[in-house]
LOFI-207092 format. One record per residue: residue number from 1; x negated, y negated, z negated of N, C-alpha, C, CB in turn; residue in three letters. Coordinates in Angstrom, 1 decimal. Last residue first. Glycine has a CB too. Example, Ala and Ser with C-alpha at 12.3 -4.5 7.8 and 13.67 -1.06 7.14 Angstrom:
BEGIN
+-----+--------+---------+--------+---------+----------+--------+--------+---------+--------+---------+----------+--------+-----+
|   n | n.east | n.north |   n.up | ca.east | ca.north |  ca.up | c.east | c.north |   c.up | cb.east | cb.north |  cb.up | res |
+-----+--------+---------+--------+---------+----------+--------+--------+---------+--------+---------+----------+--------+-----+
|   2 |  -12.8 |     2.2 |   -7.1 |   -13.7 |      1.1 |   -7.1 |  -12.9 |     0.0 |   -7.9 |   -14.1 |      0.6 |   -5.7 | SER |
|   1 |  -13.2 |     5.7 |   -7.8 |   -12.3 |      4.5 |   -7.8 |  -13.2 |     3.3 |   -7.8 |   -11.3 |      4.5 |   -9.0 | ALA |
+-----+--------+---------+--------+---------+----------+--------+--------+---------+--------+---------+----------+--------+-----+
***
This chain:
BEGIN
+-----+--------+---------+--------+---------+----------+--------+--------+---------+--------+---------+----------+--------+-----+
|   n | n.east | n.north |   n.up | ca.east | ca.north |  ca.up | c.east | c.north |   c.up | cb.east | cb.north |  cb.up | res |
+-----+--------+---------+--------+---------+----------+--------+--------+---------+--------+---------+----------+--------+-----+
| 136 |   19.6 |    43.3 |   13.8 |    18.5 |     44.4 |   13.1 |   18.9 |    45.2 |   12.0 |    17.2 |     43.8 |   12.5 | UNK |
| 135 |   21.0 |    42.2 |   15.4 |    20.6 |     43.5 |   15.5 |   19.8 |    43.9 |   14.9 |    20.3 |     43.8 |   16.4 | UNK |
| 134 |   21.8 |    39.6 |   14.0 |    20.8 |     39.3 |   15.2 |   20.9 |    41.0 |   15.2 |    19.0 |     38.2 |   14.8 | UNK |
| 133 |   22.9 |    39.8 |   11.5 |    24.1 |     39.7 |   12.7 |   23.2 |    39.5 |   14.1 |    25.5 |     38.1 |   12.4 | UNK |
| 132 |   21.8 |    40.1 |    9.3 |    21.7 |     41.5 |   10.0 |   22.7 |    41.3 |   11.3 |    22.3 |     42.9 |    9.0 | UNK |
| 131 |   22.9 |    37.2 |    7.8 |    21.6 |     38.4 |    7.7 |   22.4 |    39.4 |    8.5 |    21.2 |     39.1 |    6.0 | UNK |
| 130 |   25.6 |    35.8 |   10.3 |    24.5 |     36.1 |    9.1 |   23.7 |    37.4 |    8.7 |    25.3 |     36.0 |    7.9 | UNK |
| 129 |   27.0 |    34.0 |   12.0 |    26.0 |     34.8 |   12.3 |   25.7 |    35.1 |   10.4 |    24.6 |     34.0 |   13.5 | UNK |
| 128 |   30.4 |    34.4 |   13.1 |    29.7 |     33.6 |   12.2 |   28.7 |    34.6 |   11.9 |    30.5 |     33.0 |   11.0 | UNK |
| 127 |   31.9 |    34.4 |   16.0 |    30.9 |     35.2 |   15.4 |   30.4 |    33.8 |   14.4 |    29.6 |     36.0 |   16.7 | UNK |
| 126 |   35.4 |    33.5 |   16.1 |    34.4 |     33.3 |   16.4 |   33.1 |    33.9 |   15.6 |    34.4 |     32.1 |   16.5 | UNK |
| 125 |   38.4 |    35.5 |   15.0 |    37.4 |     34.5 |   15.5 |   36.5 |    34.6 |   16.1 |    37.1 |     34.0 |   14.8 | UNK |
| 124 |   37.9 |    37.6 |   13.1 |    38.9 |     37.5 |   13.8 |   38.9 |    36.5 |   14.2 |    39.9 |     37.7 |   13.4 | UNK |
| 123 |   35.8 |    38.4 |   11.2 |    36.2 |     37.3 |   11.3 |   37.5 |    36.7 |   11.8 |    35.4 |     37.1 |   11.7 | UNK |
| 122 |   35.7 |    40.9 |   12.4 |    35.7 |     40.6 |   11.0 |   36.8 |    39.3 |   10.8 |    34.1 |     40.3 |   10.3 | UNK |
| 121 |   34.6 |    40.4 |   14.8 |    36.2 |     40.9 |   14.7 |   36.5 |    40.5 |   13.7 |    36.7 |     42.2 |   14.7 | UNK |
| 120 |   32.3 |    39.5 |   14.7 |    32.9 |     38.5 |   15.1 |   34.4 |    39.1 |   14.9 |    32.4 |     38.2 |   16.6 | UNK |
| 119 |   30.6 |    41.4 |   13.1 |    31.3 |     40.4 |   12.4 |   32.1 |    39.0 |   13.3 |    30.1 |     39.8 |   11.3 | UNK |
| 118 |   30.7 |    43.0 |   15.2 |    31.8 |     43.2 |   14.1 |   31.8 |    42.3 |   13.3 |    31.7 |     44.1 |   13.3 | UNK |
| 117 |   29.2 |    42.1 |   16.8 |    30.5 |     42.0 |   17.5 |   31.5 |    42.5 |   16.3 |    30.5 |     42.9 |   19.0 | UNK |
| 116 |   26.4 |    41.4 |   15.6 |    27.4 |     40.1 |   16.1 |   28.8 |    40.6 |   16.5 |    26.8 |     39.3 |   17.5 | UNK |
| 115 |   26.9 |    44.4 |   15.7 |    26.1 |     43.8 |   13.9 |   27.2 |    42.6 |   14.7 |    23.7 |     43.3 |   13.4 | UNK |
| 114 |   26.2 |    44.9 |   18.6 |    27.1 |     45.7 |   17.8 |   27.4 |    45.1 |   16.3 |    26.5 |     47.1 |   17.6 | UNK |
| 113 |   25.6 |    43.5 |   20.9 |    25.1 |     43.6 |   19.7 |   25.9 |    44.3 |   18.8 |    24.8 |     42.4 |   19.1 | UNK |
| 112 |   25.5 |    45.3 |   24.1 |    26.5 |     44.4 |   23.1 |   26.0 |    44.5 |   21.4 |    28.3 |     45.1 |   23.1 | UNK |
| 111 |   24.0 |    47.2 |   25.1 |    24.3 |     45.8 |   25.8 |   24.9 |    44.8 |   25.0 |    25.1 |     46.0 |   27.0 | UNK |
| 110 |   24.2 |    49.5 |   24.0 |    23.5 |     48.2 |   23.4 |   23.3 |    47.0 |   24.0 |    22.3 |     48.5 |   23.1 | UNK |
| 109 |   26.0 |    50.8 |   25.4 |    26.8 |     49.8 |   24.2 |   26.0 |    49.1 |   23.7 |    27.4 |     50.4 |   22.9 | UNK |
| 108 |   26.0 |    50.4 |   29.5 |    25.8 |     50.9 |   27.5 |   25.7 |    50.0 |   27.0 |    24.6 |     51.6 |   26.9 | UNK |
| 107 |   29.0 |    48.7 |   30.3 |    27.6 |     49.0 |   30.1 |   27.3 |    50.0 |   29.2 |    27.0 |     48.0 |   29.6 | UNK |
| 106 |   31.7 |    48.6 |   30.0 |    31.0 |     49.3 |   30.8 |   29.7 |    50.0 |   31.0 |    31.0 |     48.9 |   31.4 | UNK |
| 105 |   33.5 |    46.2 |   28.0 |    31.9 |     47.1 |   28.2 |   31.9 |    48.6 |   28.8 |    31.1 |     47.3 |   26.7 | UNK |
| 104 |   35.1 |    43.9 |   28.0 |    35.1 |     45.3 |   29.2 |   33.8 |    46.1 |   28.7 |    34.9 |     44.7 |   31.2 | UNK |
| 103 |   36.8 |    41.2 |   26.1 |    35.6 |     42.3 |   26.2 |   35.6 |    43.4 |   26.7 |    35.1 |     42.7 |   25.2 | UNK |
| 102 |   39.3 |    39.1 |   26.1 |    39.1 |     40.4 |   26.3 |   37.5 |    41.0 |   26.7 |    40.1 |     40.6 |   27.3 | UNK |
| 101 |   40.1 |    36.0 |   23.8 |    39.4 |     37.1 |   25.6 |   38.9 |    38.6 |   25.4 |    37.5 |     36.3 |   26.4 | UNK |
| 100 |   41.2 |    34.9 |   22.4 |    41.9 |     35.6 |   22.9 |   41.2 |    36.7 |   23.8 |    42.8 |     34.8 |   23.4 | UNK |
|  99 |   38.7 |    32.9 |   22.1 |    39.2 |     33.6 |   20.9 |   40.2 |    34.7 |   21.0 |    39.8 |     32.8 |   20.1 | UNK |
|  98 |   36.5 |    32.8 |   24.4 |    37.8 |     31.9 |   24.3 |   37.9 |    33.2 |   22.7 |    39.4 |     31.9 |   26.1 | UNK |
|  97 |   33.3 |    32.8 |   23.9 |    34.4 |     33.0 |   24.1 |   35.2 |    32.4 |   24.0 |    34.5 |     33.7 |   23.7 | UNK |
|  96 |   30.7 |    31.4 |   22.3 |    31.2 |     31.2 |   23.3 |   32.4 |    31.3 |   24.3 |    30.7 |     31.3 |   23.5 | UNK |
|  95 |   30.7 |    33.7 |   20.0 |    31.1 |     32.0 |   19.9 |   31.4 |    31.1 |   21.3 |    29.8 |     31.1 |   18.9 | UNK |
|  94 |   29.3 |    35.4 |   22.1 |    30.4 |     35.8 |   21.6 |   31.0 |    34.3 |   21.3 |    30.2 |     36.9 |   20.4 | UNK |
|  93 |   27.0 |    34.3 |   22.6 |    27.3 |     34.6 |   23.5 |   28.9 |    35.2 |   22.9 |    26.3 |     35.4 |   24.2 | UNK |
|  92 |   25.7 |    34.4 |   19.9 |    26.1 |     32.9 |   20.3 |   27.1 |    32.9 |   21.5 |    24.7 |     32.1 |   20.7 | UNK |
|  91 |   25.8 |    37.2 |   18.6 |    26.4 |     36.0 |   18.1 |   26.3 |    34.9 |   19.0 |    25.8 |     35.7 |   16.8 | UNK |
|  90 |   25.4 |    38.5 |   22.6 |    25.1 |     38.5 |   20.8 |   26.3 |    37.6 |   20.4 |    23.3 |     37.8 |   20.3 | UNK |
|  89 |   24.9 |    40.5 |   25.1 |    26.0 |     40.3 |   24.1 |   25.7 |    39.8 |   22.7 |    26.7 |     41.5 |   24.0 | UNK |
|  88 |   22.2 |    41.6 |   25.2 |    23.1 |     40.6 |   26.0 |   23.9 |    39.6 |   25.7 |    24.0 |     41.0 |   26.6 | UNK |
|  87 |   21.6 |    43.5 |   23.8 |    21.5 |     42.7 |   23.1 |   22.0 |    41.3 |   24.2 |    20.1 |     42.9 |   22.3 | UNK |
|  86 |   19.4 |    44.3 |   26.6 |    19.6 |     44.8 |   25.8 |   20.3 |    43.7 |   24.5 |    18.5 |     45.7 |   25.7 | UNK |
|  85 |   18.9 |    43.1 |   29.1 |    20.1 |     43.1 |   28.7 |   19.8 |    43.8 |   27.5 |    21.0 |     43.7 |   29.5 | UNK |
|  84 |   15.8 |    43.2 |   29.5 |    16.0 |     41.9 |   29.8 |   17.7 |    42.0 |   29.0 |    15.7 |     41.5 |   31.7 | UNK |
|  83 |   15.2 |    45.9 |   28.7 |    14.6 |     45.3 |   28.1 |   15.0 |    43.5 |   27.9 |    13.5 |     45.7 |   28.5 | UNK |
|  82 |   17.8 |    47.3 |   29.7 |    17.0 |     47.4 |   30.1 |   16.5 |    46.2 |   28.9 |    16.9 |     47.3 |   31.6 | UNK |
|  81 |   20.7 |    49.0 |   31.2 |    20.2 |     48.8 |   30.1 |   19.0 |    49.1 |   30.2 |    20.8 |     49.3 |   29.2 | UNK |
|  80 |   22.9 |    47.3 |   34.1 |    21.8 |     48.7 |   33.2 |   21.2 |    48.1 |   32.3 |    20.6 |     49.5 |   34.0 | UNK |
|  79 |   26.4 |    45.6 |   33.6 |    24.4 |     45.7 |   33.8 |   23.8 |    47.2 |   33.5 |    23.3 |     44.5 |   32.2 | UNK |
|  78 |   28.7 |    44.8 |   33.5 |    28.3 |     45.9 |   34.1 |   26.7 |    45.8 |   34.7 |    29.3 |     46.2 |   35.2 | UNK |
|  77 |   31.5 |    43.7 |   31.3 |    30.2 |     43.9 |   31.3 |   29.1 |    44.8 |   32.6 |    30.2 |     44.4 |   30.1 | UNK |
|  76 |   34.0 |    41.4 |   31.6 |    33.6 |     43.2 |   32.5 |   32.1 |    42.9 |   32.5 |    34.4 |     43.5 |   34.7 | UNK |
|  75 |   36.0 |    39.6 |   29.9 |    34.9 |     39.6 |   30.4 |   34.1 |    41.2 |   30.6 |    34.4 |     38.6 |   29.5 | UNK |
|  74 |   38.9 |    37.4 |   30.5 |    38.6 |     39.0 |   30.6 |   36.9 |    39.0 |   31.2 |    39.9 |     39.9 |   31.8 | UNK |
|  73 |   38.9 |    34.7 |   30.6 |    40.1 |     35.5 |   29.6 |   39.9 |    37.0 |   29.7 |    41.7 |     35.2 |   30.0 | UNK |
|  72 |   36.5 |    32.8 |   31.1 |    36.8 |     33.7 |   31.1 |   37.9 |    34.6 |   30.1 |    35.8 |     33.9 |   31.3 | UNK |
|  71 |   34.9 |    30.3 |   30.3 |    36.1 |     30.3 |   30.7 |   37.1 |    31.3 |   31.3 |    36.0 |     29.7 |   31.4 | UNK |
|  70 |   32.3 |    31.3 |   28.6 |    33.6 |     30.4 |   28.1 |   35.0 |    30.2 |   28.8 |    33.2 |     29.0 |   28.0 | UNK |
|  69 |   31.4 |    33.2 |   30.2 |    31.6 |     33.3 |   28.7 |   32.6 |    32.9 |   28.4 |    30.9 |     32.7 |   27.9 | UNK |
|  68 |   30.1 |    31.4 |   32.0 |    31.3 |     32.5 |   32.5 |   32.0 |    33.4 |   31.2 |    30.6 |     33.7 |   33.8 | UNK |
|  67 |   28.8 |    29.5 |   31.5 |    30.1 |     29.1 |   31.6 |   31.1 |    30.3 |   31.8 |    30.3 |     28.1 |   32.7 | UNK |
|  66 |   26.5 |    31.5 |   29.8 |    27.3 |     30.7 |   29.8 |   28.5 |    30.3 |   29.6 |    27.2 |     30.6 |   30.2 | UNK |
|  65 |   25.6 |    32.3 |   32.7 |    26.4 |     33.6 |   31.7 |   27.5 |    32.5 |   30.8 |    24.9 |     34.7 |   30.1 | UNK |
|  64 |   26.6 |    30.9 |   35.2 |    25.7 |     30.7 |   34.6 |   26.8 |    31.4 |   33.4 |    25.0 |     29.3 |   34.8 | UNK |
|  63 |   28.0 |    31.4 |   38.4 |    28.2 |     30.7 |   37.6 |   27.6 |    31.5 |   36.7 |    29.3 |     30.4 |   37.4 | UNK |
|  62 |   29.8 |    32.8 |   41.6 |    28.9 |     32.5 |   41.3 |   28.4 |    31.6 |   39.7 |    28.7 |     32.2 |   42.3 | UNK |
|  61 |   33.1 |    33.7 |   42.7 |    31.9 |     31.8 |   41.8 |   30.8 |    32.9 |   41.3 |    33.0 |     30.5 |   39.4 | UNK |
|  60 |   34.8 |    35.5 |   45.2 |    33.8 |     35.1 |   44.0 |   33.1 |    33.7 |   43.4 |    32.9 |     35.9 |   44.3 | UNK |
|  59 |   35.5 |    35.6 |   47.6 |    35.7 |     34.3 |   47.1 |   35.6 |    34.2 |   45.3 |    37.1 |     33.9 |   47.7 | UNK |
|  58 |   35.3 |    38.3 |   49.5 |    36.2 |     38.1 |   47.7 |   36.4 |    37.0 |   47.3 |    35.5 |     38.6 |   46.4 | UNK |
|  57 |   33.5 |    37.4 |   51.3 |    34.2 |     38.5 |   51.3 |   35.3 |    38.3 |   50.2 |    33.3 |     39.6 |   51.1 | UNK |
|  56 |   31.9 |    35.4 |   50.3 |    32.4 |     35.2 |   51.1 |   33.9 |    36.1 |   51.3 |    31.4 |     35.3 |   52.0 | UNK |
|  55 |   30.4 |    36.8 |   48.1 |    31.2 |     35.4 |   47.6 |   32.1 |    35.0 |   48.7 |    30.2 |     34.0 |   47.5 | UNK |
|  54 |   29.7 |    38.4 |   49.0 |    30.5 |     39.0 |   48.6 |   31.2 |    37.7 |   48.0 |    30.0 |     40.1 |   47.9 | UNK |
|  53 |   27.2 |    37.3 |   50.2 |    27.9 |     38.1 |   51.2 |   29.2 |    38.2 |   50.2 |    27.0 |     39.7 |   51.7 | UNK |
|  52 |   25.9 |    36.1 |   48.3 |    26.5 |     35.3 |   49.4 |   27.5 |    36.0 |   50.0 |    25.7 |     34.9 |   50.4 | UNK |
|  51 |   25.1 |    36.5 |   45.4 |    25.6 |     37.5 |   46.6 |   26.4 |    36.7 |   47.0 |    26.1 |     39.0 |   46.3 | UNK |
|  50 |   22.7 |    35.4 |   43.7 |    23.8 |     35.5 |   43.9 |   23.7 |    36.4 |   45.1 |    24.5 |     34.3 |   44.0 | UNK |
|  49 |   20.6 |    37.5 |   40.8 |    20.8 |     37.0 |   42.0 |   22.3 |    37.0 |   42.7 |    20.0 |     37.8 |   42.8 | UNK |
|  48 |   21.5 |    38.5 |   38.6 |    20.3 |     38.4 |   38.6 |   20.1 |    37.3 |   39.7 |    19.6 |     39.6 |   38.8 | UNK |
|  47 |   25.0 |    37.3 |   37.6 |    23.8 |     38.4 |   38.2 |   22.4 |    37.6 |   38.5 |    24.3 |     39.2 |   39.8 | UNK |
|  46 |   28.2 |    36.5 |   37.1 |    26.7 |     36.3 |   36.4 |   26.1 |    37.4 |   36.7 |    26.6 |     36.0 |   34.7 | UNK |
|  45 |   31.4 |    35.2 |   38.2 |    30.4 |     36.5 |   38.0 |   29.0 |    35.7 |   37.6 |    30.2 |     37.5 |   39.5 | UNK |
|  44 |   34.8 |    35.4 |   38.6 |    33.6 |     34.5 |   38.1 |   32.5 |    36.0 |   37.9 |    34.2 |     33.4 |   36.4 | UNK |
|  43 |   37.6 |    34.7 |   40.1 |    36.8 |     36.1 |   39.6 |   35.6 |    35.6 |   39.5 |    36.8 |     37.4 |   40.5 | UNK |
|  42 |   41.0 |    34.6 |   39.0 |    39.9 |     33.5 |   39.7 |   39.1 |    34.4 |   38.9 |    39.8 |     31.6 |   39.3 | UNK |
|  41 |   43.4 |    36.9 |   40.7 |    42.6 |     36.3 |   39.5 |   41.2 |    35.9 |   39.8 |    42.5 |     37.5 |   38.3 | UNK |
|  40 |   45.4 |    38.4 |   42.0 |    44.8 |     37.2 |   42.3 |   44.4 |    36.5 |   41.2 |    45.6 |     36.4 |   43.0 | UNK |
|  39 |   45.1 |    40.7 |   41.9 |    46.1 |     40.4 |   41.2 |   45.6 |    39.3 |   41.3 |    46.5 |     40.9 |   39.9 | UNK |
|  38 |   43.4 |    41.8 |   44.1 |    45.0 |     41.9 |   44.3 |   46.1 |    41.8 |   43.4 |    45.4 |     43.0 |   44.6 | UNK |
|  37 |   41.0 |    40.8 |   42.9 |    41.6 |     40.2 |   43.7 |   43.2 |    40.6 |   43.7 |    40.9 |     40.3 |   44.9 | UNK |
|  36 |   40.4 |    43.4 |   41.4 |    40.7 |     41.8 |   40.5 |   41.6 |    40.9 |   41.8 |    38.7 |     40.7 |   40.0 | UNK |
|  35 |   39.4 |    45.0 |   43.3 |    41.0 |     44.9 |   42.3 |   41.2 |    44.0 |   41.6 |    41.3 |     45.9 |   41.4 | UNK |
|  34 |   37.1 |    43.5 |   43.8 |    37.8 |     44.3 |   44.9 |   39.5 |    43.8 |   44.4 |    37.3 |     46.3 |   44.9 | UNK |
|  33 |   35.8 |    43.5 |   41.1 |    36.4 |     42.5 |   42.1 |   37.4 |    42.6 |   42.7 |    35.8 |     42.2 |   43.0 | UNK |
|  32 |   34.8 |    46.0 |   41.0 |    36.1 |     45.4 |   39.8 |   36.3 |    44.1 |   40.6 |    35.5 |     45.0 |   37.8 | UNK |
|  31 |   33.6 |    46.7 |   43.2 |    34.5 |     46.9 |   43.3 |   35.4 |    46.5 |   42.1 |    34.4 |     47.8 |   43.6 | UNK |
|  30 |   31.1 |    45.1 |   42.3 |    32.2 |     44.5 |   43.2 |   33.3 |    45.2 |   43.1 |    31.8 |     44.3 |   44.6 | UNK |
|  29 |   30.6 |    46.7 |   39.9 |    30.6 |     45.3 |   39.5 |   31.4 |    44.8 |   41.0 |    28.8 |     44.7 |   39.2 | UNK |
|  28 |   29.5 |    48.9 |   41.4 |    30.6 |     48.7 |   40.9 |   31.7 |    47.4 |   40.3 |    30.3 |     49.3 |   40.2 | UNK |
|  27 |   27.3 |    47.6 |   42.9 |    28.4 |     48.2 |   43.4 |   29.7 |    48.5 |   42.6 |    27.9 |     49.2 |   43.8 | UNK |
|  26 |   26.7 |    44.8 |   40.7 |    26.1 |     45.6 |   41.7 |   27.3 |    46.2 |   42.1 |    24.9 |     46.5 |   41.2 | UNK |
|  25 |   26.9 |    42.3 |   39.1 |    27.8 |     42.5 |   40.5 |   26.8 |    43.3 |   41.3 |    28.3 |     40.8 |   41.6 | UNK |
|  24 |   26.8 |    41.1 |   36.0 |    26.7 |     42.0 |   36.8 |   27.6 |    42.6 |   38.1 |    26.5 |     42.9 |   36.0 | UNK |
|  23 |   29.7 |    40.3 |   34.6 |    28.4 |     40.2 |   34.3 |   27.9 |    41.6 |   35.4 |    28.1 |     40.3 |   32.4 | UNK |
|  22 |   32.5 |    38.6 |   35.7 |    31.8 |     40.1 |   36.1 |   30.4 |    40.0 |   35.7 |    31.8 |     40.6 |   37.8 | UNK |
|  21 |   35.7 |    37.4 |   34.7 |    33.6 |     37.3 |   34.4 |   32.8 |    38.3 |   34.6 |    32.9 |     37.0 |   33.0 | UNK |
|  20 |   39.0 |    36.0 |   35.7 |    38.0 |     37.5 |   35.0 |   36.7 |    37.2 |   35.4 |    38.2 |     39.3 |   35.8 | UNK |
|  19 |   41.8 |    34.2 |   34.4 |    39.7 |     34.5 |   35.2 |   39.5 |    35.8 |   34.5 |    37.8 |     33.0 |   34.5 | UNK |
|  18 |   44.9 |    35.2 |   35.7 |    43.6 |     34.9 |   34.7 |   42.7 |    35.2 |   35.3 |    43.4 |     35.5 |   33.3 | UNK |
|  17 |   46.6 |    36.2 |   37.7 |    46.2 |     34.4 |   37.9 |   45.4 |    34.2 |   36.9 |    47.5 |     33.2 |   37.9 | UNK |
|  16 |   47.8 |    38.6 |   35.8 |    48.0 |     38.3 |   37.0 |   47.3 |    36.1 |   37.1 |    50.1 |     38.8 |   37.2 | UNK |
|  15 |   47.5 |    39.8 |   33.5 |    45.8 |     39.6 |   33.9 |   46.3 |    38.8 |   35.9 |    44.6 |     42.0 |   33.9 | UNK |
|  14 |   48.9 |    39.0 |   30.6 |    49.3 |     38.8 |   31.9 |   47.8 |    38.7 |   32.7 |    50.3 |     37.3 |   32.1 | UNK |
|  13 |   48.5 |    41.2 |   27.5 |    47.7 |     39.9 |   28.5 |   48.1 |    39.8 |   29.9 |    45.9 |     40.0 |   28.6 | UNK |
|  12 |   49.3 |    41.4 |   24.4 |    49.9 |     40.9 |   25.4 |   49.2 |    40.3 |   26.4 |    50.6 |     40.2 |   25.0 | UNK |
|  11 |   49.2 |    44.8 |   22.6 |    48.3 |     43.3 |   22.7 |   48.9 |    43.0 |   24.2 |    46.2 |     43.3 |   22.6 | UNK |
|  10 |   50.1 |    46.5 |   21.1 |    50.5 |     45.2 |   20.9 |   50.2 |    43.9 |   21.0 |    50.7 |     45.2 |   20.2 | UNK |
|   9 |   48.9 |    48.5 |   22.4 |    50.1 |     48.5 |   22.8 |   50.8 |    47.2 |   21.9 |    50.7 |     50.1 |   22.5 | UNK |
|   8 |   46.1 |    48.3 |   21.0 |    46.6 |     48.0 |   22.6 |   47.6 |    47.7 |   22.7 |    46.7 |     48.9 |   23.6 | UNK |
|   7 |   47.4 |    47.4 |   17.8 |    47.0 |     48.8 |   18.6 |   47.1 |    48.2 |   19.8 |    48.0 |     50.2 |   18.6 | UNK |
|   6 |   45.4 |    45.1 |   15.3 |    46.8 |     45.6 |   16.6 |   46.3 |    46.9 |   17.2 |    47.0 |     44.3 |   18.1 | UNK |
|   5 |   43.3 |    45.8 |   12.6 |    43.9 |     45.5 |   14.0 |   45.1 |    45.8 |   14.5 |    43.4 |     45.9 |   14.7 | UNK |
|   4 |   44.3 |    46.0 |    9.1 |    43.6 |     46.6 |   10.7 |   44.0 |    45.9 |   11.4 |    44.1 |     48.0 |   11.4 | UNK |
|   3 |   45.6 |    45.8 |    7.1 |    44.2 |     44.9 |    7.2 |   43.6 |    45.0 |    8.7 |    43.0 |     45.6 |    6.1 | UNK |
|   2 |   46.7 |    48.8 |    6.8 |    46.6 |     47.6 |    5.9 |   45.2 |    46.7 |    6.4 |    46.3 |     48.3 |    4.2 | UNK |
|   1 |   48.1 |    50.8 |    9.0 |    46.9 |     50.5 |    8.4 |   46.8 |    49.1 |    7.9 |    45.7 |     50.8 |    9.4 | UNK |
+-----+--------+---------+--------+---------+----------+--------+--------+---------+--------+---------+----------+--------+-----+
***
C-alpha cells in the first residue's frame, strides 16, 4: 500500500526495561502491571486516586497524566467512559508523546479523540491541531 503505514510485524519495540503508563489502575489496570513487571519495565500510572497498596506491592509511580504522557514508551489506556474521560486522549495529550510511543486503548474508543489521533498519524508526528481536530 502506497503511503500506508508499517504492518506490526515491522514495528520494533524491546518492551524489556521500557516505561509503560497505566492510565487507570482499577483491576485490570493492575493486572497490566502484574505482567509489566516480569519484564521489568518502569510502570508509571495516572488514576483518580493513588493506590498505596499497589505502589508497594509492584513499585508502581504514581505521576500526573502529563508526565506519564511524556515519558512513557507504551501508553495502556484503562478508564470507563464517562463524562470526566471522554476525549482523554486529545491533540495536546498526544503532542505530549514521545513520537515512537505506543498507544494501548482498552478503553472505549471515545476515550481517544479520534479527529486528534488521525491527524496525529497523518502527520506521522506530533498532533498539529486544526478545524475539527478538538472532536467535533
Amino acid at each position: 500500500m502506497e503511503g500506508g503505514f508499517s504492518t506490526w510485524s515491522n514495528v520494533r519495540h524491546d518492551i524489556h526495561h521500557a516505561t509503560l503508563g497505566i492510565v487507570g489502575l482499577g483491576r485490570i489496570g493492575v493486572e497490566m502491571a502484574r505482567r509489566a513487571k516480569g519484564f521489568n519495565m518502569r510502570i508509571l500510572y495516572s488514576n483518580r486516586s493513588r493506590r498505596p497498596d499497589i505502589e508497594a506491592e509492584l513499585g508502581v509511580e504514581y505521576i500526573t497524566l502529563a508526565s506519564l504522557l511524556s515519558q512513557s514508551d507504551f501508553v495502556s489506556l484503562h478508564v470507563s467512559l464517562n463524562e470526566n474521560t471522554r476525549h482523554l486522549i486529545g491533540c495536546t495529550e498526544l503532542a505530549l508523546m514521545k513520537s515512537n510511543a505506543i498507544l494501548i486503548n482498552t478503553a472505549r474508543g471515545q476515550v481517544v479523540d479520534q479527529n486528534a489521533l488521525y491527524e496525529a498519524l497523518k502527520s506521522r508526528s506530533n498532533c498539529r491541531c486544526r478545524s475539527g481536530c478538538d472532536g467535533d
